[in-house]
GUDONU-350792 format. One record per residue: residue in one letter; z, y, x of N, C-alpha, C, O in turn. Coordinates in pm, whole numbers, plus 50000, padded with zeros to 5 digits. Example, Ala and Ser with C-alpha at 12.3 -4.5 7.8 and 13.67 -1.06 7.14 Angstrom:
2
A507804943151319507804955051230507804967051320508464966851424;S507084977551285507144989451367507875000351290508045011451341;
//
This chain:
447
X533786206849130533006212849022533816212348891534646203348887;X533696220948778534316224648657533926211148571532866205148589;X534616208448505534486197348434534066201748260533346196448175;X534856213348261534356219948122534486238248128535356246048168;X533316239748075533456251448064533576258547911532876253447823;X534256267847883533976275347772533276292647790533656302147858;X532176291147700531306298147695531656309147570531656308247447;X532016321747679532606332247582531446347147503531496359447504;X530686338647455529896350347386528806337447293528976325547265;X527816346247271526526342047205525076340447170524276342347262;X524756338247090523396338847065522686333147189523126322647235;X521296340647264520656335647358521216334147466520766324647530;X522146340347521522526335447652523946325147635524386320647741;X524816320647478525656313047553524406301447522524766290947576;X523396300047472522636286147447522126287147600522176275347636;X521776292747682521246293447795522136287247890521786279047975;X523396291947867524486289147956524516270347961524376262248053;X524756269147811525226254247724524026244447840524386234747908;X522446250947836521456239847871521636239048027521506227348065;X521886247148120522336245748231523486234548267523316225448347;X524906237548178526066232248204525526214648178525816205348254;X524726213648056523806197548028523906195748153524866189848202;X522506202848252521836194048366522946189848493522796181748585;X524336200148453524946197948577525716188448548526386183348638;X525816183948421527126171548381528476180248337529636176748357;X528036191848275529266196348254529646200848119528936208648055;X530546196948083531086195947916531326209347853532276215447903;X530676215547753531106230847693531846230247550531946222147457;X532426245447588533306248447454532266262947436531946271947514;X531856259147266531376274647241532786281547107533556276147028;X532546292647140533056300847001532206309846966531186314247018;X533156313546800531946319746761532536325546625533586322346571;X531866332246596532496345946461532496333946360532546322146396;X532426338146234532136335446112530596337646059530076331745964;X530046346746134528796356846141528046341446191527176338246110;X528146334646271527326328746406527976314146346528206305746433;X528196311546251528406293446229527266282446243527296270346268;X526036293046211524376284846200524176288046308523026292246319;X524786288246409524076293546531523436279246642523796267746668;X522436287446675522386270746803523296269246896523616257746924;X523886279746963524686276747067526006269047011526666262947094;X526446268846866527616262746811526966245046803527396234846857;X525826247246713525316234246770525376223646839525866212746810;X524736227746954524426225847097525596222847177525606211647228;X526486229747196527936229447284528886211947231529016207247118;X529336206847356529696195447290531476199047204532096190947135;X531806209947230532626213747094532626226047065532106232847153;X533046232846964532836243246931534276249346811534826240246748;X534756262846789535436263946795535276283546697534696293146748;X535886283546577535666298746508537066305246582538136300346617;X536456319246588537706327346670537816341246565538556350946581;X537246339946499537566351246367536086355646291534996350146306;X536346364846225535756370246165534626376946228534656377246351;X533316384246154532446387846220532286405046304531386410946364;X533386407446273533896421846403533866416446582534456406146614;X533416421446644533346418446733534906417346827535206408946912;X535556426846783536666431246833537996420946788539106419146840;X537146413546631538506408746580537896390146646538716381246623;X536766386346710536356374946787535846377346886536696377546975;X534456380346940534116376747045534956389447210535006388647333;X535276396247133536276403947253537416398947218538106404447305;X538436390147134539356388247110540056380647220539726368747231;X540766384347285541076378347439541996367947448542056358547528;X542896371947327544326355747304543646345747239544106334347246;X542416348347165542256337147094540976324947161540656313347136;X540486336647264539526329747336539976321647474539456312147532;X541316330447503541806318747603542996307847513543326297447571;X543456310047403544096302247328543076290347308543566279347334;X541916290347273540796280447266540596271347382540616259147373;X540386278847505540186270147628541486264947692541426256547782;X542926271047636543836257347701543776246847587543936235447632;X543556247447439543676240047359542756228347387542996216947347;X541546232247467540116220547484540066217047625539146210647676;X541316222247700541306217147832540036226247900539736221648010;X539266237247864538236236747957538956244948089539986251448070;X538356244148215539196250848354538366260248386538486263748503;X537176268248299536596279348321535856283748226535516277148127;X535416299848259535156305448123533976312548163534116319948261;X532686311748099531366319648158531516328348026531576324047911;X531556342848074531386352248006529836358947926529746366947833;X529056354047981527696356747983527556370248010528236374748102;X526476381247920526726395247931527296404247792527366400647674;X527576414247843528046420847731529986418647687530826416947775;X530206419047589531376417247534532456415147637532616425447703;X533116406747668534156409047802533536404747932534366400748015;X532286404547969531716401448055532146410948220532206406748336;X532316420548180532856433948253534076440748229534436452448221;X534736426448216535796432348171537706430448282538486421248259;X537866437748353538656433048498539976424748357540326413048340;X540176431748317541386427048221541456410648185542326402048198;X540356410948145539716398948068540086385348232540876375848227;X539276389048345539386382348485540926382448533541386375848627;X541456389248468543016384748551543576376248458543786364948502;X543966378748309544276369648234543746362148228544296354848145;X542456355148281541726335248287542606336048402543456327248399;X542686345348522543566339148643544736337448611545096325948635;X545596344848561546906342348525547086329048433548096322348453;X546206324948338546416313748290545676298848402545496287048375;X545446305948515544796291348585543466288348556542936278648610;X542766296148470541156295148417540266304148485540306316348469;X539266296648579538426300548638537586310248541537236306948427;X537266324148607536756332748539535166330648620535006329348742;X534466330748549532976327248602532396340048637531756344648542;X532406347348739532046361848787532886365848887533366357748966;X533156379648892533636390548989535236389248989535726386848879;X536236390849111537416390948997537666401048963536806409448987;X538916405848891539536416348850539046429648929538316437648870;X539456431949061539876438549125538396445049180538146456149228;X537686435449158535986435949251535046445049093534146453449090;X535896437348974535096443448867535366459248816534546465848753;X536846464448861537616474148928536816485348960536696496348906;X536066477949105535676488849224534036493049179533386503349197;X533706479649111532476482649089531536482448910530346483348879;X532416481148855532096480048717532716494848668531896499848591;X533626501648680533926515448726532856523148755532686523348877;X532126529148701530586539848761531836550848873531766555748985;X532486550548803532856569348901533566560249062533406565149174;X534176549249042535116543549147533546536949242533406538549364;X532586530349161531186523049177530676530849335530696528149455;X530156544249228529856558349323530446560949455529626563249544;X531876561149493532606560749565532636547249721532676547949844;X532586537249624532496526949721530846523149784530656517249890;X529636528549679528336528049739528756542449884528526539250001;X529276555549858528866564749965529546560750086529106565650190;X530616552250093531376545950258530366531250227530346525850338;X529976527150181528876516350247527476521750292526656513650334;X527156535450284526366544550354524906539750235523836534750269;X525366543650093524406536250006524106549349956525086556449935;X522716555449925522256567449865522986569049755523606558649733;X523196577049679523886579249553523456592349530523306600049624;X523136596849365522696611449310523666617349316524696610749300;X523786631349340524356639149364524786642749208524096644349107;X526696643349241527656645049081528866649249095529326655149193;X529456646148992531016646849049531596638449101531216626749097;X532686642249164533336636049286534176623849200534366612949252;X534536626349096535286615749014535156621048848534286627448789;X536106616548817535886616748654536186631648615536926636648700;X535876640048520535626650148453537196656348352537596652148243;X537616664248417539226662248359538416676148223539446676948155;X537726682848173537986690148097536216697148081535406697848173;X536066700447973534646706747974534626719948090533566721848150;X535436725948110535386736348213535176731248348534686738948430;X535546717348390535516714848518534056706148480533656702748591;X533356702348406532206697348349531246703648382530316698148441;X531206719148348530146733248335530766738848499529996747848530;X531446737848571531976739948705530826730748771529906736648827;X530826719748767530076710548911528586708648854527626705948926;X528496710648690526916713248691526576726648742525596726048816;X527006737948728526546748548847526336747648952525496755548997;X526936738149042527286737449183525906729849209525306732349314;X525306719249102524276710949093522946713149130522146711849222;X523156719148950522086725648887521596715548771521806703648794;X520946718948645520416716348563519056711648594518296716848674;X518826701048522519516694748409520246684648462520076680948578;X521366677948362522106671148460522596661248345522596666148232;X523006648548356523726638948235524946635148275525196633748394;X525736633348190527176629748135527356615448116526606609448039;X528196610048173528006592148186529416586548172530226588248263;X529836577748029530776572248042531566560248121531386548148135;X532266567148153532616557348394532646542748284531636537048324;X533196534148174532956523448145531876519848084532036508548039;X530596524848056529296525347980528586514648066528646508648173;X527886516047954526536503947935525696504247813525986506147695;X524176500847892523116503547749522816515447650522286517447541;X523366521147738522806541447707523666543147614523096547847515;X524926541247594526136548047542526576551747614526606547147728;X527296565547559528206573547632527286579347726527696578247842;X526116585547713525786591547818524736604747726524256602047616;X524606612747764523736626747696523266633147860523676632147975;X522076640447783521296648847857521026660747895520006664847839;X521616670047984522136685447933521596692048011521806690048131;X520826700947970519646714147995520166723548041519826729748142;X521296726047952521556740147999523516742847926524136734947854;X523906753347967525456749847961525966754647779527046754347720;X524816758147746525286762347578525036746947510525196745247389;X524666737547588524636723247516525626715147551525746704847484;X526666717647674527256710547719528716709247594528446697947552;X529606712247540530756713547449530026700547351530436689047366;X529156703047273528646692247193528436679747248528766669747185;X527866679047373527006667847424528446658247483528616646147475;X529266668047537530616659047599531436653647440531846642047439;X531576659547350532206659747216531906642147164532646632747134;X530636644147173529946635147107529546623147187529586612647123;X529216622247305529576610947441530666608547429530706596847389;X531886613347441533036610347483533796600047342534646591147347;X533096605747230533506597147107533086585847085533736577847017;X531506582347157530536574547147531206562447226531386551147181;X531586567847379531936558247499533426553447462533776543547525;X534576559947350535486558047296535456544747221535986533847244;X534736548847132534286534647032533766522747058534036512246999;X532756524747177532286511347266532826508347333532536496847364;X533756513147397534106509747557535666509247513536066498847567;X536826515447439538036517647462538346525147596539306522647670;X537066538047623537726544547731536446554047749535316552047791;X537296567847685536116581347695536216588847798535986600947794;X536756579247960536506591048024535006590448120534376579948134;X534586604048182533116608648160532756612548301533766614048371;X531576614748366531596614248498530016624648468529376623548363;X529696631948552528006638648551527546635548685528266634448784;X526116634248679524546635448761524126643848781524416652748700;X523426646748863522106656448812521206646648812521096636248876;X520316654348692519486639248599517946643648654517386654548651;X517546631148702516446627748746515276634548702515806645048739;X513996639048649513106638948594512196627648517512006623248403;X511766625648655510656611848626511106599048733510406598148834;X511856592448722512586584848792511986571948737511616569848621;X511966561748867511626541448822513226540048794514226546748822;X513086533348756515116523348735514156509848805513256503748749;X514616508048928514496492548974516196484549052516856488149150;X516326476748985517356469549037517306453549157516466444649164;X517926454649195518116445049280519516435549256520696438849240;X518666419049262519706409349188520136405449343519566404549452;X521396403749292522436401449453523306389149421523746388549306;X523646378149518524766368249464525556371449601525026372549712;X526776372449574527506369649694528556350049641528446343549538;X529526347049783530136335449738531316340549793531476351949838;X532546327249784534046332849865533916330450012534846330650092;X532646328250039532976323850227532506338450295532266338850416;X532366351250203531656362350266530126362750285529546372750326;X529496350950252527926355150252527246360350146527526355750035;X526166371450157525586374350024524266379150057524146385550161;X522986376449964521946382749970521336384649865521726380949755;X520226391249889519136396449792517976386149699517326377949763;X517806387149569516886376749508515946390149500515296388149397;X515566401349550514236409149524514776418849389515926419149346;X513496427349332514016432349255513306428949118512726418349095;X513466441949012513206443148881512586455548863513066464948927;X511526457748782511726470548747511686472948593510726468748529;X512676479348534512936483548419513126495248372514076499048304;X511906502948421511296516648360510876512148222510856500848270;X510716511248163510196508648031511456507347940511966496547912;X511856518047901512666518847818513076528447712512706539947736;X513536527347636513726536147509515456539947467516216530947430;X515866553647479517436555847465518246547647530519256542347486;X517656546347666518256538047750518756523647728519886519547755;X517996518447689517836501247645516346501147702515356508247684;X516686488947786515856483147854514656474147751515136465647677;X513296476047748512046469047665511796462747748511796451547698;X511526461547862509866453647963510386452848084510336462548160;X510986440448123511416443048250509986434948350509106428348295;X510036437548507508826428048582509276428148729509876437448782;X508916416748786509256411648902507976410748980507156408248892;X507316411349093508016426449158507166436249101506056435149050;X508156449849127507836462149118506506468449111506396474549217;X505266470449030504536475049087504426491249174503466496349232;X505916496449151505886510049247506306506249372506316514849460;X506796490049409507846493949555506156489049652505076483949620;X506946495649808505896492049901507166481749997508386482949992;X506416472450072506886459250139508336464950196509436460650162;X508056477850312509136485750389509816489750261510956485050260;X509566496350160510636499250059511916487550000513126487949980;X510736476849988511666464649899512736457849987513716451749944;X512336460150144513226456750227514436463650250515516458450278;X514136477250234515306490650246516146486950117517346484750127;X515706486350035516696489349906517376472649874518356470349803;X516586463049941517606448149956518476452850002519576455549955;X517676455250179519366457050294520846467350212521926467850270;X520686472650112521116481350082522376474950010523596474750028;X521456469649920522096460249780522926451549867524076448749832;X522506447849955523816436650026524536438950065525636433350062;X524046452350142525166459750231526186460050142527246454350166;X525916467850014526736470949928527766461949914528946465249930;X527336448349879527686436849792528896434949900530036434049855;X528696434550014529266431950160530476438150145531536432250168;X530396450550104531706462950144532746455550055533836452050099;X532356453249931533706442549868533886426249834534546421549742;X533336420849906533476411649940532936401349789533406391949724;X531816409149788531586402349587531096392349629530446388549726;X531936385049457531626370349471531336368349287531976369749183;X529616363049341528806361149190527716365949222527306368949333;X527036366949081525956373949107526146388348987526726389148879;X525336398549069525476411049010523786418549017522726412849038;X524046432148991522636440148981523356450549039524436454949000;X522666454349138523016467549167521426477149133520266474249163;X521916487549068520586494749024520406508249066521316516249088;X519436509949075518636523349141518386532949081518586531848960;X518066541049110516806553149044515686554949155515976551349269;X514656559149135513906556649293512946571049230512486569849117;X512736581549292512366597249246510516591349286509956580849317;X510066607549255508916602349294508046602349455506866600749485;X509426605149544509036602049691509486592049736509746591849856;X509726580849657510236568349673511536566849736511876557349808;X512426579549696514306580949762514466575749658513846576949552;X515536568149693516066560249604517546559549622518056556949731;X518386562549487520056565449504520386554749365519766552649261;X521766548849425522736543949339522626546549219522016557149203;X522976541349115523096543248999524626535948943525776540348931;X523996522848918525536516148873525366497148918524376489948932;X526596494948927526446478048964526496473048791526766480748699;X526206460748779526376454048681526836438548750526286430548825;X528466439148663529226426448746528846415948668529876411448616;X527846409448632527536397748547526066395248591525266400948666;X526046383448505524476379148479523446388848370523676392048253;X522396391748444521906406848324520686397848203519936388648235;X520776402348102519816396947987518376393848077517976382348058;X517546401848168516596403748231516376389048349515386384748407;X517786384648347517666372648467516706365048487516406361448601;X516026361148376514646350948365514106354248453513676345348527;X513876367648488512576374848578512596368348706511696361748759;X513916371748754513956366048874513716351848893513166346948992;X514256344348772514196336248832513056327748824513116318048898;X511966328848749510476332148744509446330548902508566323548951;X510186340948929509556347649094510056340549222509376339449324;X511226335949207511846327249306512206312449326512416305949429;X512226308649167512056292549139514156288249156514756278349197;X514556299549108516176293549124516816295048960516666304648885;X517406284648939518266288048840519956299248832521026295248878;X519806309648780520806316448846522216317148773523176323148820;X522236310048647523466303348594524236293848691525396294948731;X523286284248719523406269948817524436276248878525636275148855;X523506287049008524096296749120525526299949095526426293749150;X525656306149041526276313648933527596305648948528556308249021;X527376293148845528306285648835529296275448987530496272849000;X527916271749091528216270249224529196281149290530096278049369;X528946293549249529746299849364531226304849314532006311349383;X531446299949167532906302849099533486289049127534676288149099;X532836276849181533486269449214533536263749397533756253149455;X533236276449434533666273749587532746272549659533066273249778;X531226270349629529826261449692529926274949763530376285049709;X529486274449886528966282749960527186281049945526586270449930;X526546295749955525366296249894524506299150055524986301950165;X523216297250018522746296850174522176311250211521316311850299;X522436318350174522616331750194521746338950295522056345050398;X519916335450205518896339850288517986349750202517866345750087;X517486358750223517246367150129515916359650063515396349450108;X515396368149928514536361549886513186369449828513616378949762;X512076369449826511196380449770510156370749659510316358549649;X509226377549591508896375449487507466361949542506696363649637;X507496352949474506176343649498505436347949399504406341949430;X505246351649337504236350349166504796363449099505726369349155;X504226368448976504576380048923505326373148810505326360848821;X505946378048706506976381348590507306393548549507646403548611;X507056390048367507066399248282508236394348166508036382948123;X508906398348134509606399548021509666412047906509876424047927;X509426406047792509236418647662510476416147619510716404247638;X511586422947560512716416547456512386416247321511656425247279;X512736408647254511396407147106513096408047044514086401047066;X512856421446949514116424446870513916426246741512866430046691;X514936423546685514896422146500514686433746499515876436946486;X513926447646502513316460246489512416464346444511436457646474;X512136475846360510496474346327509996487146407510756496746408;X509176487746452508726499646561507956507346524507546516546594;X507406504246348507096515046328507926525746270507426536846251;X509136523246243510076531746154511436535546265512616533446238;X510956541246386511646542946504512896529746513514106531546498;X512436520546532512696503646581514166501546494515276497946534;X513676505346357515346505646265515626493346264514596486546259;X516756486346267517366474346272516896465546190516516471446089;X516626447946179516016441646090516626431046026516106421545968;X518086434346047518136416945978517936410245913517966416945810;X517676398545877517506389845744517166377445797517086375045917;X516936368245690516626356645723515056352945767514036355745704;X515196345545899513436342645918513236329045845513996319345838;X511576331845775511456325145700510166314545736509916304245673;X509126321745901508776311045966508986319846108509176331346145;X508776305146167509136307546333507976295646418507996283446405;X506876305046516506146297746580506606306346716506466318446729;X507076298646799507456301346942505816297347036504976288347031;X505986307747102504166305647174504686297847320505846300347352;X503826287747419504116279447468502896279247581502326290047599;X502476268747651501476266047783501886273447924502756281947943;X501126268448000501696271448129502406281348191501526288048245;X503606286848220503886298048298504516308448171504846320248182;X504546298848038505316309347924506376304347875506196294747800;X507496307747892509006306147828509246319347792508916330047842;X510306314347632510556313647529512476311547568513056300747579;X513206327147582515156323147549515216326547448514686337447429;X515856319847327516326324347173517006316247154516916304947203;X518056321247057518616310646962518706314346853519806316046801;X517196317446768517096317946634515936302646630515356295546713;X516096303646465514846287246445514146293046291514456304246253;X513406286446226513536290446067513836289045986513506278245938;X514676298145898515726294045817517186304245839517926308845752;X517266305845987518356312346050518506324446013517496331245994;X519606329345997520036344045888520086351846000521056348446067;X519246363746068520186369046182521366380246083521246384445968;X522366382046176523446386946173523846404646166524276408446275;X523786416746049523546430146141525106432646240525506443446284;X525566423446250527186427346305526766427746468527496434546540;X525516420046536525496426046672524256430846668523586435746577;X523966427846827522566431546916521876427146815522266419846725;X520206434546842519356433546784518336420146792517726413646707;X518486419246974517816413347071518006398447026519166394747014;X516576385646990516956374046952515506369647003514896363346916;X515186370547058514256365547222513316370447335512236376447335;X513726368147383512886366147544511916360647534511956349247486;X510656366447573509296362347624509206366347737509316378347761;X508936355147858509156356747979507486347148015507136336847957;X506726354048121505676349548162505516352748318505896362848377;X504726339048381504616340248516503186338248542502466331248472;X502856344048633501416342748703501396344848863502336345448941;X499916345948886500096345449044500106364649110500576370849206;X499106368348959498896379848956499686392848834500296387548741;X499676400948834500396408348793499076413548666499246417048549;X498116412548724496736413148610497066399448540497446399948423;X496996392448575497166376648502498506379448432498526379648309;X499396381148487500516382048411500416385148285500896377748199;X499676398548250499556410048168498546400248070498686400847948;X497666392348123496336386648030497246376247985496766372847877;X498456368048011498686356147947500306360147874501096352547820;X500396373047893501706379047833500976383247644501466384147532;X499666384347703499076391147576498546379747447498426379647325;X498356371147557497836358347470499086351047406498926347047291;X500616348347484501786347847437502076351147311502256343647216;X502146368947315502626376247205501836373547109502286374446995;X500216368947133499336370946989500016350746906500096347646787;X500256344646994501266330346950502436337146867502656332446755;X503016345246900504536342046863504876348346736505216360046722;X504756338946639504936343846490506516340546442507126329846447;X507126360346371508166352746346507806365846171507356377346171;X508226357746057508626359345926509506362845859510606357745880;X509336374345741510496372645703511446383445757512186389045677;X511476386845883511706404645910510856407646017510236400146092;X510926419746012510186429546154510596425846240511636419246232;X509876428646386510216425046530509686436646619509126446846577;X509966433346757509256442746836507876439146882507086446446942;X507686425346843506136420346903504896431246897504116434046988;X504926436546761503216447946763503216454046878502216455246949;X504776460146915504976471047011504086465147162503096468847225;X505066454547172504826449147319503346445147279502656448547375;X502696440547201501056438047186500016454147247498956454047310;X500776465447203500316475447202500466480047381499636484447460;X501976476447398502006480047543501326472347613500446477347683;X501496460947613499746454747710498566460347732498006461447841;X498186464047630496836472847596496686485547657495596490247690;X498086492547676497706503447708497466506947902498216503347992;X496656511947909496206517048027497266519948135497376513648240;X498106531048092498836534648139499746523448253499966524248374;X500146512948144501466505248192500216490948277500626482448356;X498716492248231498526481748300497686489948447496936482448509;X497766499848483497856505748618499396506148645499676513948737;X500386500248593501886499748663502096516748708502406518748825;X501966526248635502226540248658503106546048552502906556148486;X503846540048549504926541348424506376547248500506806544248611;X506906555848409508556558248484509386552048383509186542248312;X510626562248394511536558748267511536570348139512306570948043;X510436578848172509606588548065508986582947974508876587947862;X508466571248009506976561747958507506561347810506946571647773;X508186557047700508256556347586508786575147533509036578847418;X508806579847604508646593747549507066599347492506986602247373;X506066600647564504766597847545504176586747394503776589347281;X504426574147473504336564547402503796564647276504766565147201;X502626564347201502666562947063501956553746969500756552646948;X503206545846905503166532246855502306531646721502806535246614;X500666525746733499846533146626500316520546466500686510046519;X500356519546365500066512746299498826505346254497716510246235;X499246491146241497896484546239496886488746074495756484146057;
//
């Protein structure tokens, strides 16, 4: 087992990471901007360590200075958490080349499957549904407006390194396509360091449900059940829940065997998401893997009673995992409660909170690492906690998710709480008849 780890990102998930590494006896290194000095996870970590300034690019992606940190503190592995080099193959060969256990996928696995267009490719020889697109990446708007004909409209544009609804547009018809690639391709440029572009034909009214997968190095891997994260807005995930209220028993079994199969064809080792689209005859095709631990993880692990950092951390150090599939005991809900205000189309909020009551009792956790007093930061994510609730019932869920949110007072800036107060309430989402349309409709009344 790792004796120290350094924890390469922030806010709620490296503090998540930090309280895990506690229970296992294992010593952390955090870093952290200039932005993030008050932070808990700097805190918390038994050392800690500034890697620049508050650009993301000039610290927490900064790759010499973050492995310059972990030979300096001796740590022999590096948990990426999500986001920032989390998906990053580059990032996994240089911890290998320096001898530092990279906590995830390696290089080559993050390659085949962190890649959407290469992703695509390796789901259709593991005999895994996939939407019908292009065959690989998009050399020119003419060969763009070529395979959406062949399609048909409407169809979306997806940057092969994307994540979190960048780099991707929605195209009707071919007098929109020149702009929509123009402006994706600049978008997925700036986030990603790589504008090249791949098309779909785009769903209508589609669920997004994913399935959490761990594989280890001895070749075993299975299914923890799924997620569903229809509830979303410009493709950022609001409301994720465990299980599905659209899948049926024979469904949740098909789209496991699937996810493993998958996991199987490259021999992945970690835990990942492989995600869906599921239409409204319950076909369900590929979408994209996600080679990390996803913000949403609580859910699962809610429903199944496993810690999946722990996991996580077991199978980068060799543990062979017992590799039996797993389905949901109890329901789980997660809201993401973001510095946003929702009535002014969820404009960004930073500032300092000036009180903080975290809501608490049976079956309700609370991931953050804000307190009161704490400045949030506008240099990242919005996202600064998780409200995660379990019940036996998925009605119960919904009644003690509601009683949660009416606890959780935060001061001092806007949040997303009214929202998620409002989505409880509404009818719609508590008959579980929601797609990934549902915040199109949606309308967020003022109190």
């Amino acid at each position: 087992m790792f004796k120290k780890i350094l924890i390469a990102n922030r806010g709620e998930i490296a503090l998540r990471i930090i309280r895990t590494c506690k229970e296992m006896g294992i010593k952390t290194v955090a870093v952290y901007s200039t932005a993030d000095k008050d932070s808990l996870h700097v805190r918390f970590a038994d050392e800690a360590v500034c890697i620049g300034p508050p650009p993301s690019n000039q610290s927490y992606l900064n790759m010499s200075a973050i492995i310059s940190v972990a030979e300096i503190t001796n740590a022999d592995a590096i948990h990426p958490g999500y986001g920032f080099l989390a998906e990053n193959a580059k990032f996994a060969r240089v911890c290998a080349d320096h001898n530092i256990k990279f906590i995830g996928p390696t290089g080559d696995m993050i390659d085949k499957m962190g890649d959407k267009v290469t992703a695509k490719k390796t789901m259709r020889e593991a005999n895994v549904p996939t939407i019908p697109g292009s065959e690989g990446l998009l050399d020119s708007v003419e060969h763009g407006l070529e395979v959406a004909e062949k399609i048909g409209y409407p169809i979306i544009i997806k940057a092969t390194a994307g994540g979190g609804g960048k780099g991707m547009r929605i195209i009707r018809n071919p007098e929109q396509f020149q702009e929509m690639w123009d402006s994706a391709r600049q978008e997925s440029q700036a986030a990603f360091g790589n504008a090249g572009m791949y098309l779909e034909k785009f769903l209508e009214n589609p669920r997004h449900i994913e399935i959490q997968i761990i594989g280890d190095q001895h070749g075993k891997a299975c299914h923890l059940s799924e997620r569903d994260c229809s509830v979303q807005r410009r493709h950022q995930k609001l409301v994720e829940e465990s299980p599905s209220p659209y899948m049926t028993e024979e469904l949740r079994i098909e789209m496991g065997n699937a996810a493993v199969r998958a996991s199987k064809s490259i021999g992945y080792e970690g835990v990942g998401t492989i995600e869906f689209l599921v239409d409204e005859d319950r076909k369900y095709y590929f979408m994209e893997m996600n080679t990390r631990i996803q913000v949403e993880h609580p859910v699962t692990e809610e429903v199944i009673g496993y810690d999946l950092i722990k996991e996580q951390i077991k199978v980068a150090a060799g543990i062979e995992i017992i590799g039996q599939d797993y389905f949901p005991q109890v329901h789980a809900i997660e809201c993401r409660i973001n510095a946003e205000d929702p009535f002014k189309d969820f404009r960004p909020s930073p500032g300092k909170i000036k009180v903080l009551h975290i809501p608490g009792g049976q079956g309700v956790r609370v991931d953050t690492h804000v307190y009161a007093s704490y400045s949030i930061p506008p240099n990242y994510d919005s996202m600064i906690a998780k409200l995660i609730v379990s019940a036996r019932t998925r009605t119960e869920a919904i009644t003690k998710m509601k009683r949660a949110l009416s606890e959780f007072v935060i001061e001092g800036i806007n949040t997303t709480i009214p929202f998620h107060e409002q989505l409880m309430e509404n009818k719609q989402f508590a008959e579980g008849n929601y797609t990934n349309k549902f915040m199109e409709t949606f309308e967020i009344k003022k109190p």
